[in-house]
Each structure stands twice: as structure tokens, then as C-alpha cells.
N, C-alpha and C positions, 0 to 999 in steps of 0.2 A: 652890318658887323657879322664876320665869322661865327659860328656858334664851334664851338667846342668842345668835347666833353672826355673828360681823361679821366682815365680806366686805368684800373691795377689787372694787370694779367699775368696769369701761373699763380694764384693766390695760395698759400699753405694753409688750411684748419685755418680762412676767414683772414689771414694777414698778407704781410710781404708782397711778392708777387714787381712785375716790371711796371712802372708807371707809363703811361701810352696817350698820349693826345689825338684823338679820332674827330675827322671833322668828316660826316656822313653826306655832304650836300658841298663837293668841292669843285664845283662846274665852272664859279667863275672865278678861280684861282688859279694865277700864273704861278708856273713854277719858282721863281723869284718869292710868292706870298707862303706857298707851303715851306720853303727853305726858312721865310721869317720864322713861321709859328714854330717848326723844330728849333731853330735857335731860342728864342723867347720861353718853352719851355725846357728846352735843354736835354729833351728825351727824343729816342725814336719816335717817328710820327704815322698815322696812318691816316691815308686820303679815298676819298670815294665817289668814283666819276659813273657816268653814264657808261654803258656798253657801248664800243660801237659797231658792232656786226651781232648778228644770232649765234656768233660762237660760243657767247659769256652774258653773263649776266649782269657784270660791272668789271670793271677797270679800276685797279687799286693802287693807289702811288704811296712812296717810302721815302721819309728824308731822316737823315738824321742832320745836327747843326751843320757839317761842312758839305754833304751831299747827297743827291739823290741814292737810295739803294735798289737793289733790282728786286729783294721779296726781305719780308720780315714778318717771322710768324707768329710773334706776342700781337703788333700791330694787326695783322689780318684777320685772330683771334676776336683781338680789342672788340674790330669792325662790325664781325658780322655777329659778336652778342650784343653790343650795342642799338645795333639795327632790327636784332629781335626783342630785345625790352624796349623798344621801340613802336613795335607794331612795323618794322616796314619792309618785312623779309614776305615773297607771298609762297615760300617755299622752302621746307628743310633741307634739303640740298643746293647748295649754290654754287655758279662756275662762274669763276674769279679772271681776270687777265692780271697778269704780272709781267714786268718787265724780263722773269726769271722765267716765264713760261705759265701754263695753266696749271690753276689751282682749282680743288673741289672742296668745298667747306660742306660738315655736317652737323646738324644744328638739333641738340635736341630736349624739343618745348615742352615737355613732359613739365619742369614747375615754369613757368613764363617767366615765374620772377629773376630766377636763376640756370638760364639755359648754359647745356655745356656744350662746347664747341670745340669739335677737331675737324684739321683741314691735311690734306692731300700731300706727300711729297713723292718724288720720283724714287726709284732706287738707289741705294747709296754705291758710291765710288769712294774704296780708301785703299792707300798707298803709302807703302815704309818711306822713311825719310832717307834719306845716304847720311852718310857718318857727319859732314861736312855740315847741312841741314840739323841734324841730332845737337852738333855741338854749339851752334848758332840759338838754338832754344835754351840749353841748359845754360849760357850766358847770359839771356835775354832775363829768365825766372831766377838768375843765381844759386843754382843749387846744380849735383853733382849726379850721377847716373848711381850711384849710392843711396839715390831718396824716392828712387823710380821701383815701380815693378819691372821684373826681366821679360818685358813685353817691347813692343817694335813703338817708336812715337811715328805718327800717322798723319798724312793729313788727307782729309775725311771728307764729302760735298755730297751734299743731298742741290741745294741751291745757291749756298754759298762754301769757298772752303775754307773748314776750320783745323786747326793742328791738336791733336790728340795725346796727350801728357799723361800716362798712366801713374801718377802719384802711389807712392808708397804706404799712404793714411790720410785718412780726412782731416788729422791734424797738420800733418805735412800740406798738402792741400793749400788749409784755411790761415795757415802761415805764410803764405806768399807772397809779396811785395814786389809791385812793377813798376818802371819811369815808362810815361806814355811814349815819348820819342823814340826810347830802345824799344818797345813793343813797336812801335811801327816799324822800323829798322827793319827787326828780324824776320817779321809779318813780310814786308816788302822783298826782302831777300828767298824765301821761301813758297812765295805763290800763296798767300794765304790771307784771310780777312779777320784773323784773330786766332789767339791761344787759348786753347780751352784742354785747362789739367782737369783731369777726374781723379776722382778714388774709390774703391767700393765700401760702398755704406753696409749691403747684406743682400752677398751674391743667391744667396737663398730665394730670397725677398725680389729679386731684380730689381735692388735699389740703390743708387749710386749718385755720388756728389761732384760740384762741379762748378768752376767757374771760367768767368769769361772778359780774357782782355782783347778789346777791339782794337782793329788795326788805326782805324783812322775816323775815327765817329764822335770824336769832341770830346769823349771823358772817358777815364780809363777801365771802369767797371760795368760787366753788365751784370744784372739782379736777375734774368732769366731769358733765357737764348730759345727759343724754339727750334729754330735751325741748325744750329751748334748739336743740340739735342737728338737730334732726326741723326744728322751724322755720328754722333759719338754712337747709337744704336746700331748702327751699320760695325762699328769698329768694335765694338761688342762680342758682336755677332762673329767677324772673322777672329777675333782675339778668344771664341771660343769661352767669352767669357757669361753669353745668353746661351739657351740653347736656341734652336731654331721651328720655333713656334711665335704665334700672335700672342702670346701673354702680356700682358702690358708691362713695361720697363719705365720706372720711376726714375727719374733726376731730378734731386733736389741742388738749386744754387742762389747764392744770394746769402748766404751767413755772415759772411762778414762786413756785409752792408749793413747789416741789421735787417733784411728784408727777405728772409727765406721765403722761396719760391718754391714748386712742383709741377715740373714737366711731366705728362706721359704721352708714352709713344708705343705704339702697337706697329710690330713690323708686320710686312704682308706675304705669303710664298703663290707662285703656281706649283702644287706640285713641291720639291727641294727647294726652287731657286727664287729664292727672295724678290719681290716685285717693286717692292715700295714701302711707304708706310704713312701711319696715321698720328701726328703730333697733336695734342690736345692740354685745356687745363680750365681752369677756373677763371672768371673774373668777374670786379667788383668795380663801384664806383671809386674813387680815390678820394 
């Protein structure tokens, strides 16, 4: 029998956080079996195979109920704290494969009981929408460029791409209402793997709210994006809205789940020109 062990990841102050099913030892699992366990638990899933070259250290697979995905970073999160309250990391640093490209996870054991972990994303890539696109979202989320900040809506890809919705308030936001079909619609229409409005919490603070409807992933809410996350930091960033230093950038999502969540994401520069960045968060058993 599978062993299984599902983790809350991006935990708030001990709660919330995305629910994640990790099966650390998924070698003799066809992808057919991983597909079942994300259906059966109904969340994103994270899998963990053998490496196969001295490129990486392991091979990590993503499903959620209707398909494979090519990276997911609450999941990969999940994985390798899992695998250190485990004992079975023999290294703070670890090089990941993903179907989305290589990952480096940092792991750090300072309390064993509760290691924190952030892993690797590339440079973010974000680009205005055309008018046509603009009008195609505010359809999707029903609401008016009247509820928006007078910023550019974006869609944004560190690993996946996500569309960028500068909300006018965090209660504007956390009032939003979506039909899964018309989110994939517009999702499909626009090149994008989901909708993700923010709002600023406390531009001060670099802390900002956020949620996230998937395009095609079996339900229509997610409680915490990593990825989404990683990109909205990038649209930030051009939006002028961080300044352009590594200070870490909070996104809190998941309120109206009942499961507040907390991302952080530290961007990277050479020099001016932004390299990357570091997605991280908390997790717990579930």
C-alpha cells in the first residue's frame, strides 16, 4: 500500500496553508496510480522518484485530479519538508528535476522539527494584456475596470502563467465570485493556467493579498499558489509596486476558504537586473 502523508503548506501563525498529498517513495507508481491519489484526495499532489542522471538529486512529479502538471511549489515545498522531518535529505540543498526545468530547494534544519523551506524559480517574464484579453477577464471575474487599480492586468510566468488582476481593495478581492467553466474559457483564451487578482495589504510592509482560480485543475479555488506567487513578485516589481531589492515580499491567500495562507518570495538581482527568485513558507502536518 502507498504511504501517504498530507501536509498543509504556506501555513499562517500555525493554520490555513494549501493541503498537499506527498508520497516520498513513488517508484513503483504508474502515472495512471499518481492521477488516482490526486483524484481520491482532490488536491494538488506531489511524487518523488529516483534521479536519473548526476544532474539532480530526485525527479518530482505533479498531478492534480484531471492532469499531470509540469512544477508545483506548495507540492515541492510539501516534499522536501516532509523528507527532512523524515530524516531522509542527506543535504540542505537539493537539485530537483521537474518537468518545468530544474529546481534547487533550501532546507533549513536549524529546529528539525519545523524546517523551512524555499526552492528556486527562474526569472519572471510579465506582459500587458491587449484590450481584447483586459475585456475577456473583467467578464470572466464580473466586475468593471472601475474596481481595478489603474495598473496594466498582466500575465506573469516564473513556471507557469498566471494572469495578474490588480484589485482595487482586499475587500473588492475577497468578494469575488467565479464559474469554473467561464474561468477556463477565459484562462484558455488568454494563454494562461489561471487568474490570480491581488490587492495590496501594506505596500509599506511588502504585503499583498491574493487569490487564485485555476484553469483546469478539478476545483475552482486555490488556498495557496507558490508559483502564481513567484510571478505576481515579478509584476510587482515592473508595476513598480516593490522596490528592487531581495527583501522578502509577503502574499497572503486563502481567506475565503477559511484557510489563510503565507507566501514569501525573495527576488534575486545581478547587479540591477533581476535574476530570479526564492518562493518559500511554512508547513505542517494536516
Amino acid at each position: 500500500m502507498t504511504a501517504v502523508t498530507l501536509v498543509n503548506v504556506f501555513t499562517h501563525q500555525g493554520a490555513g496553508g494549501n493541503p498537499c498529498p506527498i508520497v516520498v517513495d513513488a517508484s513503483a507508481l504508474a502515472p495512471s496510480d499518481m492521477q488516482r491519489i490526486a483524484a481520491d484526495y482532490g488536491h494538488e499532489s506531489g511524487f518523488v522518484l529516483p534521479a536519473a542522471s548526476g544532474d539532480s538529486d530526485y525527479i518530482f512529479r505533479f498531478w492534480v485530479p484531471r492532469h499531470e502538471m509540469e512544477m508545483c511549489g506548495h507540492a515541492t515545498i510539501g516534499a522536501l519538508w516532509t523528507m527532512a522531518t523524515l530524516g531522509q535529505l542527506g543535504s540542505n540543498q537539493i537539485r530537483i528535476e521537474t518537468r518545468s526545468g530544474p529546481v534547487t530547494g533550501f532546507v533549513d534544519t536549524a529546529d528539525i522539527a519545523d524546517p523551512y523551506v524555499e526552492i528556486t524559480q527562474p526569472v519572471g517574464k510579465v506582459v500587458d494584456l491587449t484590450k481584447e484579453q483586459e475585456d475577456a477577464v473583467l467578464s470572466a471575474l464580473r466586475i468593471t475596470r472601475a474596481d481595478l487599480l489603474d495598473l496594466p492586468l498582466q500575465n506573469a510566468v516564473t513556471s507557469r502563467v498566471k494572469t495578474l488582476i490588480p484589485m482595487k481593495s482586499v475587500e473588492l478581492l475577497n468578494d469575488l465570485q467565479t464559474i469554473m467553466p467561464t474561468t477556463e474559457a477565459c484562462c484558455e483564451s488568454i494563454g494562461s493556467t489561471g487568474l490570480y487578482p491581488y490587492a495590496i495589504h501594506s505596500e509599506s510592509e511588502r504585503r499583498f493579498e491574493a487569490r487564485q482560480f485555476p484553469k483546469s485543475s478539478g476545483y475552482p479555488e486555490d488556498a495557496a499558489t507558490g508559483i502564481a506567487a513567484a510571478a505576481l513578485a515579478f509584476g510587482l516589481l515592473k508595476n513598480k509596486l516593490v522596490s528592487a531589492d531581495s527583501a522578502r515580499i509577503t502574499v497572503l491567500q486563502g481567506r475565503p476558504l477559511g484557510a489563510l495562507s503565507e507566501i514569501g518570495v525573495r527576488l534575486g538581482f545581478a547587479g540591477d537586473a533581476p535574476v530570479g527568485c526564492l518562493v518559500g513558507g511554512r508547513t505542517q502536518l494536516a
